[in-house]
LOKE-809555 format. One record per residue: x negated, y negated, z of N, C-alpha, C in turn; residue number from 1; residue in one letter. Coordinates in pm, whole numbers, plus 50000, padded with zeros to 5 digits. Each point is the difference from the previous one (the first is absolute). Layout:
BEGIN
{node {X,Y,Z},{X,Y,Z},{X,Y,Z},NUM,A},
...
END
This chain:
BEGIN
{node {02701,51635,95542},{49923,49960,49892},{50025,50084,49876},1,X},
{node {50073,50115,50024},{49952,50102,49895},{50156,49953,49912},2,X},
{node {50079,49916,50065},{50150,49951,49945},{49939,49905,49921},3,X},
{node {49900,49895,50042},{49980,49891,49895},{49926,50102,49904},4,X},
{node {49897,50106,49980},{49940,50029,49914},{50081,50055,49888},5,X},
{node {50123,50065,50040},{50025,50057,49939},{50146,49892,49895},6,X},
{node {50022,49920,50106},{50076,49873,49928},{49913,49919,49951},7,X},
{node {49858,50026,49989},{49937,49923,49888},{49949,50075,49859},8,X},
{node {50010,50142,50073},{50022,50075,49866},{50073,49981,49861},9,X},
{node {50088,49991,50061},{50162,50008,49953},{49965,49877,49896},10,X},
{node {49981,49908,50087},{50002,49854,49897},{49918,50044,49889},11,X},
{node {49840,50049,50081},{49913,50012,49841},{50058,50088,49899},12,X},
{node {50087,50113,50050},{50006,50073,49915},{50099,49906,49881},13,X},
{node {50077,49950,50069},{50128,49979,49907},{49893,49842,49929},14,X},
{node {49913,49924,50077},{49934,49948,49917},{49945,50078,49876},15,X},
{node {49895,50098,50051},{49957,50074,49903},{50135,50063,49825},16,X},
{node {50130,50040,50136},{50049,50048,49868},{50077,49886,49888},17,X},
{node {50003,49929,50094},{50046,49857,49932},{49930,49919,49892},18,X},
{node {49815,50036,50045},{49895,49988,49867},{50028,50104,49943},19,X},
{node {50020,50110,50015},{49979,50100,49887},{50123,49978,49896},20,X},
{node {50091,49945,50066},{50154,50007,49905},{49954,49872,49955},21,X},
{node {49994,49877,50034},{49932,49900,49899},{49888,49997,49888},22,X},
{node {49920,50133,50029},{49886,50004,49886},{50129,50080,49904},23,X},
{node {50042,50120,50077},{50118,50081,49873},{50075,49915,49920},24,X},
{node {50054,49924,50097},{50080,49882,49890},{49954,49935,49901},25,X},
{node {49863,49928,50063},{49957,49918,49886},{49939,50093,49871},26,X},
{node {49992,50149,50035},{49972,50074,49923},{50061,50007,49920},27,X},
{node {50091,50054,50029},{50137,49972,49936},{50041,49913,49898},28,X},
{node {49998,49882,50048},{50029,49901,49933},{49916,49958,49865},29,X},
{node {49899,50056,50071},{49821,49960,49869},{50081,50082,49918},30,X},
{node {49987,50095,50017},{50027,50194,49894},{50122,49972,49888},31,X},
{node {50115,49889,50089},{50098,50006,49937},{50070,49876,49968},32,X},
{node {49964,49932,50085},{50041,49840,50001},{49942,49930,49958},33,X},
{node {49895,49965,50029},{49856,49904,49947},{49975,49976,49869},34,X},
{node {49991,50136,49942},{49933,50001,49841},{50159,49928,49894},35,X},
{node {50097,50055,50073},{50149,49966,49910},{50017,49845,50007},36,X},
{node {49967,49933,50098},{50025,49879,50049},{49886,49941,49936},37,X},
{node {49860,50040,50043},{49917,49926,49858},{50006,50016,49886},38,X},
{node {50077,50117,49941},{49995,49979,49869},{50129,49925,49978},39,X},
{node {50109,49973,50064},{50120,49875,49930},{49952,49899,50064},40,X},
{node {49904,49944,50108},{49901,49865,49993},{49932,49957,49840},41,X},
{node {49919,50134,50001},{49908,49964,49883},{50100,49998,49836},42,X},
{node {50078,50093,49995},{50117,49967,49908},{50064,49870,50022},43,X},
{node {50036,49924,50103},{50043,49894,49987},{49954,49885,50011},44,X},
{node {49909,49990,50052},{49870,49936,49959},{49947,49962,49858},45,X},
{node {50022,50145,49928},{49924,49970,49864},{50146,49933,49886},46,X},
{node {50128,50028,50044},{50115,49942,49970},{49995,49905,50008},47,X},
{node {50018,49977,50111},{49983,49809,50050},{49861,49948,49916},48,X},
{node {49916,50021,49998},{49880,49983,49895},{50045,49965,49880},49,X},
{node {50023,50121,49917},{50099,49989,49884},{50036,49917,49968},50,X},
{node {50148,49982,50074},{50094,49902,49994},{49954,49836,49977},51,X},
{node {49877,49965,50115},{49949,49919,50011},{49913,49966,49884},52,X},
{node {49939,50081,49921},{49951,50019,49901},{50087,49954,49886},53,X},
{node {50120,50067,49967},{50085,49970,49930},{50050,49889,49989},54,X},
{node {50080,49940,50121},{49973,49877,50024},{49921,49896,49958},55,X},
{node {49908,50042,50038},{49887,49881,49919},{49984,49985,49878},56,X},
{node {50020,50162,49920},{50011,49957,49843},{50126,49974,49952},57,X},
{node {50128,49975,50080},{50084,49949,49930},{49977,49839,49997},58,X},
{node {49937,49995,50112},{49978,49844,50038},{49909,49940,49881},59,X},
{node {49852,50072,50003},{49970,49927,49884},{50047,50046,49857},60,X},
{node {50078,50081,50001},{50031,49968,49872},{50150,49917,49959},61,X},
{node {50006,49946,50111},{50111,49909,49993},{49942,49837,49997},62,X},
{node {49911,49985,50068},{49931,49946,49965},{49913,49936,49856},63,X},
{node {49971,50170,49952},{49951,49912,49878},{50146,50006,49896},64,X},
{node {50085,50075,50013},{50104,49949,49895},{50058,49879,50055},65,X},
{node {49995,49908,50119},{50027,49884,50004},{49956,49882,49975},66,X},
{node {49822,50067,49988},{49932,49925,49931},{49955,49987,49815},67,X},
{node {50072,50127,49969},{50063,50038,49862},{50118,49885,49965},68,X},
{node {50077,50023,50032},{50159,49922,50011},{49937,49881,50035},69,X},
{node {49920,49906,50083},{49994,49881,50013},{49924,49942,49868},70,X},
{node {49881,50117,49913},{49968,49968,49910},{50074,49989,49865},71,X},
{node {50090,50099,49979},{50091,49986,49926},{50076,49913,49986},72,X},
{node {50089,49949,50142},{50078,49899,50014},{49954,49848,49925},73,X},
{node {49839,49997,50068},{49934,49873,49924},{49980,49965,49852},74,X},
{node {49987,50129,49957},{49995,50014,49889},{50146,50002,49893},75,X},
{node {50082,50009,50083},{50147,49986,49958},{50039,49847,49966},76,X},
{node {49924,49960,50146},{50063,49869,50043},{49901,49907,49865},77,X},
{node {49874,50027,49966},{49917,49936,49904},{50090,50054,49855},78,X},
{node {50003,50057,49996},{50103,50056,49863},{50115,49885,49981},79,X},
{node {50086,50023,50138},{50097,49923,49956},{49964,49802,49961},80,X},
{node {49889,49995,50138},{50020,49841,49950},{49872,49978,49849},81,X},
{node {49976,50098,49958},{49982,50000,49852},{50086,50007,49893},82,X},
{node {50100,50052,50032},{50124,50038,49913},{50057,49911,50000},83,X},
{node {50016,49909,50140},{50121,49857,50009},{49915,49859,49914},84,X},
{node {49843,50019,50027},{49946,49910,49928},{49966,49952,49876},85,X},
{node {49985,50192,49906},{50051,49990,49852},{50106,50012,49984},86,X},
{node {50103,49977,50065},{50146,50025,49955},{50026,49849,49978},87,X},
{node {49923,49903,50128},{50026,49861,49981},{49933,49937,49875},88,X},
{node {49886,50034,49987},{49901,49956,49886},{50083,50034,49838},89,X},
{node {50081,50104,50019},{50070,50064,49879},{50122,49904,50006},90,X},
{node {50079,49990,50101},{50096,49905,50008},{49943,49912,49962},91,X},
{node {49889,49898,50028},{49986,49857,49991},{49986,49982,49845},92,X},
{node {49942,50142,49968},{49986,50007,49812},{50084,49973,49940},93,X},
{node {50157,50094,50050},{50074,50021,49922},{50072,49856,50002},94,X},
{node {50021,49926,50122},{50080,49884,50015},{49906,49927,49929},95,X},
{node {49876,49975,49988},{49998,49860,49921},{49959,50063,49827},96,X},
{node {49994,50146,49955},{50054,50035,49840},{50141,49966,50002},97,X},
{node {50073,50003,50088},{50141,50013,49957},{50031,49842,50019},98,X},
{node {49926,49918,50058},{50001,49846,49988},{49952,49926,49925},99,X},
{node {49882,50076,49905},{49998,49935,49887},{50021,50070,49887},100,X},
{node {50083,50096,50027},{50097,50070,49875},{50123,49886,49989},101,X},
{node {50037,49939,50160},{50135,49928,49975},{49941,49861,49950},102,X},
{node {49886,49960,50050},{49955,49853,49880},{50024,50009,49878},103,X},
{node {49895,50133,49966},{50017,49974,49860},{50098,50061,49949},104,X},
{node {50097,50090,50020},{50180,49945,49950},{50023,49869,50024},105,X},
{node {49991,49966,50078},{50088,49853,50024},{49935,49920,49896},106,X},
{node {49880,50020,49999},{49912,49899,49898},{50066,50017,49816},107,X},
{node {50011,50136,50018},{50066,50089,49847},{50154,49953,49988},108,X},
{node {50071,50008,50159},{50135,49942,49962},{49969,49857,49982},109,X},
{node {49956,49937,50058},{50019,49865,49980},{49981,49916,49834},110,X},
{node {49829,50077,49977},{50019,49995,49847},{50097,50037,49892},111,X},
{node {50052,50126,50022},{50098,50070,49969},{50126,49866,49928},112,X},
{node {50048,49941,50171},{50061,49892,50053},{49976,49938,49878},113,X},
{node {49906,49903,49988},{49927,49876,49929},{50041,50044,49861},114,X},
{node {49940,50116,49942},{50001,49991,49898},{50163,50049,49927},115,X},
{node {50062,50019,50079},{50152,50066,49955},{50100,49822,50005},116,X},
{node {49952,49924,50106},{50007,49880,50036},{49950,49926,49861},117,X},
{node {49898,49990,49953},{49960,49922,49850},{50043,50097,49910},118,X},
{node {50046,50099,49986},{50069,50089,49894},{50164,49905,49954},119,X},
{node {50008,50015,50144},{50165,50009,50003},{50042,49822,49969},120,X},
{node {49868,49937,49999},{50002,49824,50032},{50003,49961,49846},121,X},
{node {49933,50106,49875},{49936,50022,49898},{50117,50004,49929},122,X},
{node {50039,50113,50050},{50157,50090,49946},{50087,49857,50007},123,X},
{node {50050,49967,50109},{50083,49921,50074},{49964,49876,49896},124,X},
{node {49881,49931,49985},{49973,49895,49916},{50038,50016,49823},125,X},
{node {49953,50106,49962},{50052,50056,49870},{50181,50002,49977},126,X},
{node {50059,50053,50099},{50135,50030,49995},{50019,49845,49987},127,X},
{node {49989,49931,50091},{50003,49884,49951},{50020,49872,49957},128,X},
{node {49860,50066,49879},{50038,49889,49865},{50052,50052,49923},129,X},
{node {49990,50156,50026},{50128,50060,49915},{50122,49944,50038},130,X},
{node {50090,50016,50114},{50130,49911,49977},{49993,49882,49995},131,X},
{node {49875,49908,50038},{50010,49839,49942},{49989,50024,49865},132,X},
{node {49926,50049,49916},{49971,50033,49866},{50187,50036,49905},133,X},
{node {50035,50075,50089},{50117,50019,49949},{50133,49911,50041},134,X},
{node {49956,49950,50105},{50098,49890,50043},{49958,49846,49887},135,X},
{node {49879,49978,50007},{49982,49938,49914},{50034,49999,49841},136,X},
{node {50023,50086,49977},{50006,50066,49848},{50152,49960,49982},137,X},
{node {50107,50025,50110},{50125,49997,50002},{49991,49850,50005},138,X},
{node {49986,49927,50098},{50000,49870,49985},{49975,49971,49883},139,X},
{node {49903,50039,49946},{49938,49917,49855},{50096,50028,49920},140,X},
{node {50050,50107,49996},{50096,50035,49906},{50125,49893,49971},141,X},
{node {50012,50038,50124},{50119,49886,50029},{49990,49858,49955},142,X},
{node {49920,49961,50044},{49965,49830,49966},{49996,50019,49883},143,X},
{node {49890,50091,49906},{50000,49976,49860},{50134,50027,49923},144,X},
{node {50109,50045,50022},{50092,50052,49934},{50061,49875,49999},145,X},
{node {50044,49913,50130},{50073,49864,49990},{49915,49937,49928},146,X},
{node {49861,49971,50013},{49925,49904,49935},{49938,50021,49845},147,X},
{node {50032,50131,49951},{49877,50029,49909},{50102,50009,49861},148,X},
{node {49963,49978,49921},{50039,49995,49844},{49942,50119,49941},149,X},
{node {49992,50049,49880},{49999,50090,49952},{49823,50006,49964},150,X},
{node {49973,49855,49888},{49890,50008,49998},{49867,49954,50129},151,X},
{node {50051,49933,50102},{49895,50003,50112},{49996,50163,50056},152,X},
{node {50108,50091,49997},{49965,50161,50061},{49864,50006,49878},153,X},
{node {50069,50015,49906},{49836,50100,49889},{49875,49901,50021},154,X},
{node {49950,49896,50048},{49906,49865,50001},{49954,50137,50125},155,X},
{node {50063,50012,50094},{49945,50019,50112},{49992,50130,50042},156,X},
{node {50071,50122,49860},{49942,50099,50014},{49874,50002,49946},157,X},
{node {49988,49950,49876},{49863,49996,49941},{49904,49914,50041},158,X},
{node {49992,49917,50106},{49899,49946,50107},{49935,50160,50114},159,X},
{node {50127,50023,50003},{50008,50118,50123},{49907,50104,49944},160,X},
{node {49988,50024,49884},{49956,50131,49897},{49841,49947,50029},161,X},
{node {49979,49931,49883},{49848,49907,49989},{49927,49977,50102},162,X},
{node {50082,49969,50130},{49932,50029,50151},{49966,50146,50026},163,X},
{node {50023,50067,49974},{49953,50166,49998},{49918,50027,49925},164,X},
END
């Protein structure tokens, strides 16, 4: 019996020293391990926090400059189809001033036309009776020279006179 007592010794002891080296260890570990390891938990922890933090304000502020930029954009986009609509309204001006700039030339040439037309009809009619006037004159001449005697010329200059 005194073999098992003392082979149950043995166990407790090395139980026993086996607790005592497990409290040393974890002693150990508290003293020197523990506090280092919670503080790069709690350091990385508050990183990851951070980050996450950061994160979020890039987010919303991406956010609102996209909601910046979408306002802008609209406001671009209202700009322009304002710009295309007085540009048309200015066009439609200019095409129908410049369409009745070309009437009334055409109206100015045409008169223009007309009256250079009865100028030239005027002219043209004058010229003439100027060469019938002078064609006539030659004729007359002529006939009177075969036909005329001395005293029927003076009868019919001095008719010619008295008519004046």
């Amino acid at each position: 019996m005194n073999g098992e007592i003392v082979n149950l010794n043995i166990k407790l002891i090395t139980i026993g020293f086996t607790l005592l080296n497990t409290v040393v260890l974890f002693w150990i570990m508290k003293r020197f391990l523990f506090k280092p390891v919670n503080d790069f938990m709690a350091n990385r922890k508050e990183r990851i926090l951070a980050d996450i933090q950061y994160a979020r304000n890039l987010n919303m502020e991406a956010e609102h400059r996209l909601e910046e930029y979408t306002s802008k954009l609209s406001s671009i986009k209202d700009e322009r189809n304002k710009i295309i609509s007085d540009g048309r309204i200015k066009g439609e001006e200019l095409f129908n001033r410049m369409k009745q700039d070309a009437e009334t030339e055409r109206v100015r040439l045409i008169q223009n036309a007309e009256n250079e037309k009865g100028l030239m009809m005027k002219n043209g009619r004058e010229e003439l009776k100027r060469e019938v006037a002078v064609l006539s004159m030659g004729i007359a001449e002529k006939i009177i020279k075969k036909e005329m005697d001395e005293a029927l010329h003076k009868r019919l200059i001095d008719e010619a006179i008295e008519d004046f």
